[in-house]
N, C-alpha and C positions, 0 to 999 in steps of 0.2 A: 205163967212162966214161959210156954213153949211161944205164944205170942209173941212178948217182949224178943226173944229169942229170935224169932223169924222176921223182926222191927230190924233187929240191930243189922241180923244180917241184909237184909235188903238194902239199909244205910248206907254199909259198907260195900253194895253192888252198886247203887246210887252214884257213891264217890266215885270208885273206881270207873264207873262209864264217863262220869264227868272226867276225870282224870286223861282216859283215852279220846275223846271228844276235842279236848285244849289241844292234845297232842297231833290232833288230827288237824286241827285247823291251823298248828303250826306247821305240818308237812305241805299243807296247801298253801302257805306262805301268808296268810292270814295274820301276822304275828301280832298286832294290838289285839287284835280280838282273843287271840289266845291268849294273852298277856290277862284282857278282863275275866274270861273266867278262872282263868290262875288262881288271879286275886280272890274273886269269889268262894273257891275250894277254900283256900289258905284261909279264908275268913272262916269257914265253916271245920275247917279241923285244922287248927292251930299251930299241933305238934307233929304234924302228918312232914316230917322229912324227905319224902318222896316231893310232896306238893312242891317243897320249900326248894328244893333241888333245881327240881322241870322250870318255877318260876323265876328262880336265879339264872338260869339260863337263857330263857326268852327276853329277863330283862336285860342281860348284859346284849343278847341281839339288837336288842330297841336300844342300846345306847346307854341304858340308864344303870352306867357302872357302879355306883354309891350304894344303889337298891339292889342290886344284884348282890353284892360283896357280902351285906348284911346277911342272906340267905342261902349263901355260896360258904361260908366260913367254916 
């Protein structure tokens, strides 16, 4: 049990670096690349509202209003 435990949490330190990582590579003006591991996070937790936010954002940077809106809304 305490494994599983220390799994999940590592997971969820996993995501969160990935998370800071996207954001970093948007502050550096990187923004497709930030844009790909958005996507990638977003793919790996689904319901993560944070993700869905930060990538609604960088898409509507990139242009791509339609795709933003969905995860903006």
């Amino acid at each position: 049990m305490q494994l599983l435990i220390v799994w999940i949490g590592a997971a969820c330190l996993w995501a969160q670096m990935s998370l800071d990582e996207a954001m970093d590579l948007a502050a550096k003006g990187k923004f497709a690349q930030a844009e790909q591991a958005l996507l990638a996070l977003e793919k790996a937790q689904p319901g993560d509202a944070e993700v869905q936010y930060r990538l609604g954002l960088i898409l509507l940077r990139n242009g791509k209003v339609k795709e933003a809106s969905t995860r903006l809304e």
